[in-house]
PANUZA-79850 format. One record per atom (N, C-alpha, C, O): residue in three letters; x, y, z. Coordinates in steps of 0.2 Angstrom, whole numbers, padded with zeros to 4 digits, always signed. Example, Ala and Ser with C-alpha at 12.3 -4.5 7.8 and 13.67 -1.06 7.14 Angstrom:
<nodes>
ALA+0066-0028+0039ALA+0062-0022+0039ALA+0066-0016+0039ALA+0071-0017+0042SER+0064-0011+0035SER+0068-0005+0036SER+0064+0000+0039SER+0067+0006+0040
</nodes>
This chain:
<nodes>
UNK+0108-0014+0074UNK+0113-0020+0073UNK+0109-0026+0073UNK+0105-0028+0077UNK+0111-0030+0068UNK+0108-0035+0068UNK+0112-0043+0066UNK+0115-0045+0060UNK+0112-0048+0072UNK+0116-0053+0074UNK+0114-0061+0070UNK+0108-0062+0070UNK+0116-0064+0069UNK+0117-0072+0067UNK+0115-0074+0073UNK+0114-0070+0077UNK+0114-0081+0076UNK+0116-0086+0082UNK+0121-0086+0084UNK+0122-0085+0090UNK+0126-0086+0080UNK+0132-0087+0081UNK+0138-0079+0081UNK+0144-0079+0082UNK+0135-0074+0081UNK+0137-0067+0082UNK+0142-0067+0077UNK+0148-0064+0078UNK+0141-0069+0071UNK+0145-0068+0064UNK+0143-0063+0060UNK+0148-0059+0059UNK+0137-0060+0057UNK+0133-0056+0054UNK+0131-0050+0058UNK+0128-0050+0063UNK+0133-0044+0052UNK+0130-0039+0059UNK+0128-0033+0053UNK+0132-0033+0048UNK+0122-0030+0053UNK+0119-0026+0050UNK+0119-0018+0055UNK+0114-0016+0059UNK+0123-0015+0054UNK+0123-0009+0057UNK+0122-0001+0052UNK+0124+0000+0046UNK+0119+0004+0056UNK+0116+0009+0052UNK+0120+0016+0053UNK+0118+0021+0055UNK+0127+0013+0049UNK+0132+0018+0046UNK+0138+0011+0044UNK+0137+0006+0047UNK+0144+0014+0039UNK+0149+0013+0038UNK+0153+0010+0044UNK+0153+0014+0049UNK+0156+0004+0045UNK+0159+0000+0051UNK+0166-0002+0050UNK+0166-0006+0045UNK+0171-0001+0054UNK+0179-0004+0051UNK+0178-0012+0053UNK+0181-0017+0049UNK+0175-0014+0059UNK+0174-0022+0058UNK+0171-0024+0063UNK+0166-0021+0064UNK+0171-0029+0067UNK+0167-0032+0071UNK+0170-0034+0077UNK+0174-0038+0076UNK+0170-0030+0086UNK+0174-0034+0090UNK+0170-0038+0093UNK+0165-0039+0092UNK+0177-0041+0099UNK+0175-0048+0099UNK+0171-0049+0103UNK+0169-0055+0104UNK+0168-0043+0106UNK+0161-0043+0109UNK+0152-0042+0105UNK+0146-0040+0106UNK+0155-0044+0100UNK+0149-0042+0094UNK+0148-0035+0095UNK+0142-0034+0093UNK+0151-0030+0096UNK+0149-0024+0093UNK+0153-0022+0086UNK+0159-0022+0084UNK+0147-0018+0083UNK+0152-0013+0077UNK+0158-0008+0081UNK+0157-0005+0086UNK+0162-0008+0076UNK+0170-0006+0077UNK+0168+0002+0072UNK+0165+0000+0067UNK+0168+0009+0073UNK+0169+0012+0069UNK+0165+0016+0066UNK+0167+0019+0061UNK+0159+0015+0068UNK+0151+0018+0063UNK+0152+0025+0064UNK+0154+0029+0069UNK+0151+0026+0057UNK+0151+0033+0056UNK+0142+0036+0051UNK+0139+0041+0048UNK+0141+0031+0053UNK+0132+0033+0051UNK+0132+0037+0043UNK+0129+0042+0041UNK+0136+0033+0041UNK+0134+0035+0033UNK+0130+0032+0029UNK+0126+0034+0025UNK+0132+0024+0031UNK+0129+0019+0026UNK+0128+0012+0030UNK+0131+0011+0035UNK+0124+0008+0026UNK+0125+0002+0030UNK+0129-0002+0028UNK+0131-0002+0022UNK+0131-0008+0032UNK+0139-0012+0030UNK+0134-0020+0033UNK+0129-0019+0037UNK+0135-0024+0030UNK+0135-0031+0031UNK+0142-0034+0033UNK+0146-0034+0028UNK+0143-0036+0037UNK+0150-0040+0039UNK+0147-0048+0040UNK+0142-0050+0043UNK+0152-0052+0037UNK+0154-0059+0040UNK+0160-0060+0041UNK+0164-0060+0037UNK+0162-0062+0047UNK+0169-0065+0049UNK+0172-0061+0047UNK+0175-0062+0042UNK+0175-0054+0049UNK+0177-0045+0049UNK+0179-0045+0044UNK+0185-0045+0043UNK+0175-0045+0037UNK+0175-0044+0030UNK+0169-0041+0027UNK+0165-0046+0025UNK+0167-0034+0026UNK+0161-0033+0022UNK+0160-0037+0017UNK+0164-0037+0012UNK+0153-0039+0017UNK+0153-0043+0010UNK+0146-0039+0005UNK+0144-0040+0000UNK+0143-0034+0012UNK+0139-0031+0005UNK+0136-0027+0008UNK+0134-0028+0014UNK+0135-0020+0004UNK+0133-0012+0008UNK+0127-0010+0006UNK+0124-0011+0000UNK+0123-0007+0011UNK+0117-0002+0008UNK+0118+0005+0007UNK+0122+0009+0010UNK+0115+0006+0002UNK+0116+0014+0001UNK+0107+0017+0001UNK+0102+0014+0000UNK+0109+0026+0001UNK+0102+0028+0000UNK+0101+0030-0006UNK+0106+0034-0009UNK+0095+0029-0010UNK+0094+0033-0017UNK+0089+0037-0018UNK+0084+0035-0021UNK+0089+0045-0014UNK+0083+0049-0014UNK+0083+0051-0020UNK+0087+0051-0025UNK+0075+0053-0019UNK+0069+0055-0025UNK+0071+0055-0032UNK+0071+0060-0036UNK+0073+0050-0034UNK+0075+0045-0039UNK+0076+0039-0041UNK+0074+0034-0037UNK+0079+0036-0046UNK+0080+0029-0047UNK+0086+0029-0052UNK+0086+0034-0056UNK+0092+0024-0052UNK+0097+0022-0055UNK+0094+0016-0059UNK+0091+0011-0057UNK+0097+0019-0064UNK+0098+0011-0071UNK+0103+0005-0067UNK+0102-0001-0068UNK+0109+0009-0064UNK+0115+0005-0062UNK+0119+0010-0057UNK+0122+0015-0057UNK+0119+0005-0051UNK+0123+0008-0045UNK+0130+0006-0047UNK+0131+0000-0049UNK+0135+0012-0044UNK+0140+0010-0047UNK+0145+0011-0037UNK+0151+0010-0034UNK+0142+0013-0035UNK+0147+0013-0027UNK+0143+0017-0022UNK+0137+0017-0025UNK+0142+0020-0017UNK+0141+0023-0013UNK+0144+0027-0012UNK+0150+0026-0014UNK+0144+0034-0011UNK+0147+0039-0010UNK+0147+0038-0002UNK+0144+0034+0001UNK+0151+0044+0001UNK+0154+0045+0008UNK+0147+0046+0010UNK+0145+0043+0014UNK+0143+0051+0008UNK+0138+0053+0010UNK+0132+0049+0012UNK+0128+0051+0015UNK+0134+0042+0008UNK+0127+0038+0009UNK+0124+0036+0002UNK+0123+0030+0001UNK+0124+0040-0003UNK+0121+0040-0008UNK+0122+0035-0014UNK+0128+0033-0015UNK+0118+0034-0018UNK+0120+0027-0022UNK+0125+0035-0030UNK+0124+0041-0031UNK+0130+0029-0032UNK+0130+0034-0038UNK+0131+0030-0044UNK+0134+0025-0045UNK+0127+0034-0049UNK+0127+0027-0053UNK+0124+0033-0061UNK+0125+0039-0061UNK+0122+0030-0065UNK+0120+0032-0071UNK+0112+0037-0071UNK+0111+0041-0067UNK+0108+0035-0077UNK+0102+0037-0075UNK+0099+0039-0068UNK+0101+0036-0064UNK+0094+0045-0066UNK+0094+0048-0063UNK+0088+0051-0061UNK+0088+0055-0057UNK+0080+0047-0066UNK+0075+0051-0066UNK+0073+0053-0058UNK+0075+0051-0052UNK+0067+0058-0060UNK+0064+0060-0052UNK+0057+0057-0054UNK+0055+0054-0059UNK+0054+0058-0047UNK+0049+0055-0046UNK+0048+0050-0042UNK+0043+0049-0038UNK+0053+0046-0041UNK+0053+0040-0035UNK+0054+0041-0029UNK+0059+0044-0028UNK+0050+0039-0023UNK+0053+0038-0019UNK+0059+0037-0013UNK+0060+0031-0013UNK+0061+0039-0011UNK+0069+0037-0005UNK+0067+0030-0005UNK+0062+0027-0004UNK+0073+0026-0006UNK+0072+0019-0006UNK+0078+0017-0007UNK+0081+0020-0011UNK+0082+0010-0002UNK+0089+0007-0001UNK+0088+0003-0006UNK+0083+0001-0009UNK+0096+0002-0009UNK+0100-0001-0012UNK+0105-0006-0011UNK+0111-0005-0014UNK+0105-0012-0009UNK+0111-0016-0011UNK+0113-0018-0013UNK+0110-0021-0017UNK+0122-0021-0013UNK+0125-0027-0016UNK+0129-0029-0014UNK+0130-0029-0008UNK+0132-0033-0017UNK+0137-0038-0017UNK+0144-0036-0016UNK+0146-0035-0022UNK+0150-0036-0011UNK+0155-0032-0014UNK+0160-0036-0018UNK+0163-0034-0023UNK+0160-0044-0015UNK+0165-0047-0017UNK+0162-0055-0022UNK+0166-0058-0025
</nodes>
């Protein structure tokens, strides 16, 4: 988990319902990662094993990025974006 100065930003390693008011993550389910500001995700990591996508289209429950193209050969390697 990882904090702002001000304990607004929190970078936690699974899915989170929000942030309490003691600066911990609310609800990690260790699927994926969540970025929160002021208890609003504003943008998620996913995992993209031995492979690469053209275009991520959401994150599955699993963790996994799900998206278009598909080749192999690459590396396990994070994903993110922007939700809103």
């Amino acid at each position: 988990m990882l904090w702002d100065p001000d304990g607004t930003i929190c970078l936690v390693d699974g899915d989170i319902a929000g942030v309490g008011s003691n600066g911990n993550a609310v609800g990690a389910s260790q699927k994926r990662a969540t970025v929160w500001y002021e208890n609003e995700d504003i943008a998620r990591f996913g995992i993209l094993p031995g492979g690469s996508h053209s275009k991520a289209e959401w994150i599955a429950d699993s963790g996994y990025l799900v998206g278009s193209a598909d080749p192999t050969g690459c590396k396990t390697h994070a994903v993110a974006w922007k939700l809103h």
